[in-house]
N, C-alpha and C positions, 0 to 999 in steps of 0.2 A: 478421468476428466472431471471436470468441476463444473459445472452450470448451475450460475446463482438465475435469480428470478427477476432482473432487472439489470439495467443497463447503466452502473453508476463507474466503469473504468476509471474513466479520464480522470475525475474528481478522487477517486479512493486512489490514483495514482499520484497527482498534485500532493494529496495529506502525506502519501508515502515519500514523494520528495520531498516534503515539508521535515517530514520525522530524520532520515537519511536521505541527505542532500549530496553525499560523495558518492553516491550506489547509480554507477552504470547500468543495474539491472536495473532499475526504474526509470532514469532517462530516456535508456531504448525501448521500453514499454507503452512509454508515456508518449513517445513520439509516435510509435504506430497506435498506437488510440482514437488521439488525436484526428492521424490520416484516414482510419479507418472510421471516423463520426462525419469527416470530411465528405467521405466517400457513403455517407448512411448504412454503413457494414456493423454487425457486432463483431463484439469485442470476445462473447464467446462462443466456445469456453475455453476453460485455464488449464494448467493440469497444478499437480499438491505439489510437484517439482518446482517448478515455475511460481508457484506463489510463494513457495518459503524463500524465494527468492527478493522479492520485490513485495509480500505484505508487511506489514509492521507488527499487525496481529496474531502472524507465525515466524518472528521474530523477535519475539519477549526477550530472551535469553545471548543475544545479540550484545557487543560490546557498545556499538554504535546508536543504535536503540535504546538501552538504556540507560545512557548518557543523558541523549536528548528528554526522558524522561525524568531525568537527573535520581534514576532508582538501581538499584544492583537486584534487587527481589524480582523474578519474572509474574509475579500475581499482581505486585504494585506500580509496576511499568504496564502489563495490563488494563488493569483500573487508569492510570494514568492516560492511557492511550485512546480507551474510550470514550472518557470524559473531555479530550482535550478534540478529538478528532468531530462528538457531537455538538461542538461547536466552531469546528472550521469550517471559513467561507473559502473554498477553490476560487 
């Protein structure tokens, strides 16, 4: 299991449909998030299964991911990632 230190789901999910916007594993993540801030539930936690799923940040190496990053290199689709992500507004 994975338990980060804060409650930023919904929003690291939105960046994630931002990056892959065709990834049903994020749609149906993003919708119980959502239900679940609805409801004042968390979100965690996750497991490493489930995130290499729907994060974008354990998806470097992803065809679809690094598209969007317009990089083939998994370090600069990283770099890319971070940078693009420390500045999106959900």
């Amino acid at each position: 299991r994975v338990y980060c230190g804060h409650e930023y789901t919904a929003n690291n999910l939105k960046y994630a449909r931002h990056v892959e916007g065709n990834n049903a594993d994020i749609e149906h993540k993003l919708k119980w998030a959502l239900d679940k801030g609805r409801l004042r539930e968390s979100t965690v936690p996750s497991t490493i299964g489930e995130e290499k799923k729907i994060n974008p940040f354990m998806r470097v190496n992803v065809k679809e991911v690094q598209e969007h990053a317009k990089q083939t290199d998994a370090i600069k689709t990283m770099a890319f990632l971070r940078n693009e992500k420390d500045k999106f507004k959900a």
